[in-house]
C-alpha positions in Angstrom: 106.3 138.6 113.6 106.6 135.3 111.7 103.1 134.3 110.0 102.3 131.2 111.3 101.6 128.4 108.6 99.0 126.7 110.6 96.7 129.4 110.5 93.7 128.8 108.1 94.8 125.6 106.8 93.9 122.0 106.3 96.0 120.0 107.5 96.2 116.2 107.3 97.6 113.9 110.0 98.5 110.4 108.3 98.2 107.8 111.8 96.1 110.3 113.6 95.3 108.3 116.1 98.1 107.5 117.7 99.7 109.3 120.7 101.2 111.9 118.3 98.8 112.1 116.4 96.4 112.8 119.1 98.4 115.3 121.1 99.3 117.1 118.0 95.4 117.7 117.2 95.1 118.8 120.8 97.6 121.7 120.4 96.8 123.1 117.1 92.9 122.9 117.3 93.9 124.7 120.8 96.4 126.8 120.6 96.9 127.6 116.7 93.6 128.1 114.1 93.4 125.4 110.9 91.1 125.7 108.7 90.6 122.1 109.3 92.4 118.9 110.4 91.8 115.7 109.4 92.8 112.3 111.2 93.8 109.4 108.7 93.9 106.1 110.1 92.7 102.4 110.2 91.7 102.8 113.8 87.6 103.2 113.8 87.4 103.2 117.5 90.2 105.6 118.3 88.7 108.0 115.9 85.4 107.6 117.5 87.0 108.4 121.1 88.5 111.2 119.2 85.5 112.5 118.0 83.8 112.3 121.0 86.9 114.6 122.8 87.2 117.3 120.2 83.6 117.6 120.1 83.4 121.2 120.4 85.8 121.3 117.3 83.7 119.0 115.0 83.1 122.1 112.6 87.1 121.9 112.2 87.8 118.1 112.6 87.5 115.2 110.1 88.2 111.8 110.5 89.0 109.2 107.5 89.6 105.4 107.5 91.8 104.5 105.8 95.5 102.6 105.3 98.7 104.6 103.7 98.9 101.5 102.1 96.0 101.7 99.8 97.1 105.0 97.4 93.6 105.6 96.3 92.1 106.0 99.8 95.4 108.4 100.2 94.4 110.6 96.9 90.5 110.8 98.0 91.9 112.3 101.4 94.4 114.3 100.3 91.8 116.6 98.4 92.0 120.4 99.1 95.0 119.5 101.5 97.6 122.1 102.8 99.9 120.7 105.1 101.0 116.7 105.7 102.5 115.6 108.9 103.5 112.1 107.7 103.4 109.8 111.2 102.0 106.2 110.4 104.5 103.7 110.4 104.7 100.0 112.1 107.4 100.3 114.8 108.0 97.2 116.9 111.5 96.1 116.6 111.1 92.6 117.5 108.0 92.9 115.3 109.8 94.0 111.8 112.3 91.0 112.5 109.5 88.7 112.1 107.3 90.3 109.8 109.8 92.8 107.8 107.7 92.7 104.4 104.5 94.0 106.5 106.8 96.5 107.6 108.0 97.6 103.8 104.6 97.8 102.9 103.5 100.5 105.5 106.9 102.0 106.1 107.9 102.3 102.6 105.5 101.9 100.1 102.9 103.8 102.1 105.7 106.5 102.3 106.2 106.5 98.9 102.0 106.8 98.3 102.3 109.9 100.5 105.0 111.2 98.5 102.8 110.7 95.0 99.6 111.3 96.1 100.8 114.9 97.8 102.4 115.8 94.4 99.4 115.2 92.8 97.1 117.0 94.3 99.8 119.9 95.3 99.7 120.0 99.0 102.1 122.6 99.8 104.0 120.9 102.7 104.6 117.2 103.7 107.1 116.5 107.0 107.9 112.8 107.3 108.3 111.6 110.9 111.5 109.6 111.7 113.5 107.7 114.3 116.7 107.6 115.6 117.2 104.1 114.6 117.3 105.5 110.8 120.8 106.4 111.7 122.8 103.5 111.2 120.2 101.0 111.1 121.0 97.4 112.7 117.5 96.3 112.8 114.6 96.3 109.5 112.8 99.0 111.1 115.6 101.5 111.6 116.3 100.2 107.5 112.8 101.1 106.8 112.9 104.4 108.3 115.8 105.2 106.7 114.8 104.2 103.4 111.0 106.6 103.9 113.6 109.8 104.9 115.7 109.3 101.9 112.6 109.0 99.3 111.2 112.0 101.4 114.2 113.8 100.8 114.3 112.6 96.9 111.0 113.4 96.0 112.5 117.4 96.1 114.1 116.8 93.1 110.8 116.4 91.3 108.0 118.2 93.1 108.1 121.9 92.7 104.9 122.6 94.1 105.2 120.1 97.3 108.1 120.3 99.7 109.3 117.4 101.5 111.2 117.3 105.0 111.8 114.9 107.6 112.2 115.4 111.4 114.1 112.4 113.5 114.0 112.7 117.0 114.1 109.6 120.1 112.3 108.1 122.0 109.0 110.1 123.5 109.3 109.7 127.3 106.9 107.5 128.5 105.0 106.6 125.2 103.6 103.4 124.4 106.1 100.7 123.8 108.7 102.7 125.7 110.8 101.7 128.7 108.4 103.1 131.4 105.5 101.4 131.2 107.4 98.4 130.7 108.5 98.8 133.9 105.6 99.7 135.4 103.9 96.3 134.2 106.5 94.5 136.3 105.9 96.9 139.7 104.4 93.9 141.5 106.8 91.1 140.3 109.6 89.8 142.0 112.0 91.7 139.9 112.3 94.6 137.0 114.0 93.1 133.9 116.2 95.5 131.6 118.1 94.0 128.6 121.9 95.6 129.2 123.0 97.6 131.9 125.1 99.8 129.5 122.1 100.6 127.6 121.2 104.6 127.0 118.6 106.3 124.9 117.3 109.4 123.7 114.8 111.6 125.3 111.7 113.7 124.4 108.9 114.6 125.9 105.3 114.2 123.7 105.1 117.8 124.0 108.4 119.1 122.9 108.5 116.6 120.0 104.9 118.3 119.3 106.4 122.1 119.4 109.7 121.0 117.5 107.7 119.7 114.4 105.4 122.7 114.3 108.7 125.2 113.9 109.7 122.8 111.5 106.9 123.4 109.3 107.6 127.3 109.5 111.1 126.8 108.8 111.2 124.0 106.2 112.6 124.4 102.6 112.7 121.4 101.3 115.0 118.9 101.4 116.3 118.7 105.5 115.9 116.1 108.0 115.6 118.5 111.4 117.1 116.9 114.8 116.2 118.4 118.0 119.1 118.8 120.7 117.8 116.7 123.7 119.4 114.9 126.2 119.5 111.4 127.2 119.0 108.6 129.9 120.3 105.2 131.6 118.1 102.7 131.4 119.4 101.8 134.8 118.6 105.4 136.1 115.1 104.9 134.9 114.4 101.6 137.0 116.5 103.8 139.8 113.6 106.8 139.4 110.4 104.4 139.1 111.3 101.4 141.3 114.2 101.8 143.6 114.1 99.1 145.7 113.9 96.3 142.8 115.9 93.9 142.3 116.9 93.9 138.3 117.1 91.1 136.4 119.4 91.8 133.0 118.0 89.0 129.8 119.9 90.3 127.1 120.1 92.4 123.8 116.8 91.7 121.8 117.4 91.1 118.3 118.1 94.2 116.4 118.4 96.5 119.2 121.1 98.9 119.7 123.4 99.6 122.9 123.4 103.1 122.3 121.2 105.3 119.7 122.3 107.9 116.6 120.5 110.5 115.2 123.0 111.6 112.9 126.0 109.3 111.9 129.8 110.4 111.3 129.3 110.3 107.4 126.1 112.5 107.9 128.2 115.4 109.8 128.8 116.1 106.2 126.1 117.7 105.7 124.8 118.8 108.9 124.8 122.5 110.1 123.8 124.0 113.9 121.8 126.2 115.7 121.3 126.9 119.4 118.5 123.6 120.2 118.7 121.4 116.6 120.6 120.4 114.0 119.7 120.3 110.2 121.4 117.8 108.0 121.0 119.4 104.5 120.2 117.4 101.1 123.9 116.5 99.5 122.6 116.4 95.9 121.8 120.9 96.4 124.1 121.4 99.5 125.4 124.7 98.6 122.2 126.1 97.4 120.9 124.8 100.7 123.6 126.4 103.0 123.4 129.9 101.2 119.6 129.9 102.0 120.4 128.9 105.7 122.5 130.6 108.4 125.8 129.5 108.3 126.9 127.7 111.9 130.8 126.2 112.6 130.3 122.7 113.7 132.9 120.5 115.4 133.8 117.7 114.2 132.1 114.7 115.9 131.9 111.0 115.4 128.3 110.9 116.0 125.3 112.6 117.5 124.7 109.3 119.7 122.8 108.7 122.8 126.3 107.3 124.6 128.1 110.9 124.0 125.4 113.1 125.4 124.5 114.9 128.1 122.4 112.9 130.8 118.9 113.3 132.8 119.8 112.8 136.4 117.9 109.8 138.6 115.5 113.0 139.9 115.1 114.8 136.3 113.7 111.2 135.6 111.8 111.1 138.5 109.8 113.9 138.4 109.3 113.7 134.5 107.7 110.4 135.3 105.8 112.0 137.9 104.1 114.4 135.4 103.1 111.2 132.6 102.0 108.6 135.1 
């Protein structure tokens, strides 16, 4: 049986206190056995709710304030540190239009403090969490996403010590910021408003995105950015599943949003391999090295690994997965 690389280590959380952050404490102080996690973030309240929940863990749990941004409060946390899951970030769309150098500033430079501040004091392995509007990006988000996998991906080439991987996935069903409480907000107006018609998206549950980045940290090399295979939705069927009887009013494509979401573009097929429930797309610059250490897969040509060409939750798969997070 596969040791499992959670076991008796410390491991670090960078925006614990966010919803993936929080669930992802949840399962491994309940189902796995670090040594000790610790929740970095700016959010002094949340980590005090936090506290107050995991009390029966507080032998295991440590919380730090602090800002990616600031590389020194970074390299005091990082001490004695095994394991980095990477999931601060600003990600409003509409937000990084009007304020895209606050966005650099966490998305990137913070990423690159990460980066530096985990070679430093040899943490053994870092995943970066990503987005599938890093694929393609149309919108200074999706650009700074993109930008924090490919440094992620770069800083391989000179840590020996540290390894560095990324793992994209969608939307998380029902998460803050998300289509469904959005539409929740507007149960008792006169009608539900929805930007196109046309519009699809990626879906994950918090749960599965939670199990997918744990086998990614047993698998990990170096080097990948991991996709899960999951399906995706209608926006349309989601206002069908939550509020059937409304009457939908369509505003238009906010600026920077996408019709349709990628995870992995045609150019990045390249480099991209298969197994039975994700994809790996493998660092270009030691490809064949890569590819000898993984098991080879034949994959067909596609134009992209979109949210458009994909197989579809049905009006009741939506409904009853609503059911369970409302």
């Amino acid at each position: 049986m596969k040791k499992n690389i959670l076991n008796n280590k410390s491991v670090l959380i960078t925006g614990g206190t966010g919803s993936f952050g929080q669930k992802f404490t949840e399962v491994i102080l309940n189902k796995h056995n670090p040594k000790k996690v610790i929740i970095f973030s700016r959010d002094e309240f949340k980590q005090h709710e936090m506290e107050l929940k995991f009390h029966k863990y507080k032998k295991k749990l440590r919380f730090f304030l602090g800002d990616v941004r600031d590389s020194y409060r970074v390299d005091l946390a990082f001490k004695s540190v095994d394991l980095v899951i990477h999931a601060a970030a600003l990600k409003q769309v509409p937000a990084s239009e009007y304020n895209p150098f606050e966005f650099i500033k966490t998305n990137v430079l913070g990423t690159q403090n990460i980066i530096d501040l985990a070679h430093k004091n040899k943490v053994s392995k870092v995943i970066t969490l990503s987005t599938d509007k890093a694929s393609s990006p149309v919108n200074l988000y999706g650009a700074t996403k993109l930008t924090a996998d490919k440094i992620t991906i770069a800083a391989n080439n000179f840590s020996f010590n540290t390894k560095y991987s990324v793992v994209r996935y969608g939307n998380v069903f029902g998460s803050r910021g998300s289509i469904i409480p959005k539409i929740q907000s507007q149960v008792n107006d006169e009608f539900v408003t929805i930007t196109d018609k046309r519009m699809t998206r990626f879906s994950i549950t918090i749960d599965q995105s939670i199990n997918f980045v744990i086998s990614c940290l047993n698998k990990m090399k170096g080097g990948e950015i991991f996709i899960p295979k999951i399906p995706s939705y209608r926006i349309i069927d989601v206002v069908k599943a939550l509020t059937p009887k409304k009457k939908i009013k369509i505003i238009g494509i906010r600026p920077g949003e996408k019709l349709h979401e990628e995870m992995i573009s045609h150019t990045e097929f390249l480099n991209t391999i298969e197994f039975n429930d994700y994809l790996v797309i493998l660092n270009s610059s030691d490809l064949k090295l890569k590819k000898n250490k993984y098991k080879k897969v034949k994959f067909k040509t596609m134009s992209s690994y979109n949210s458009f060409e994909n197989n579809y939750l049905t009006v009741n798969q939506i409904k009853k997965m609503s059911l369970d997070i409302l």
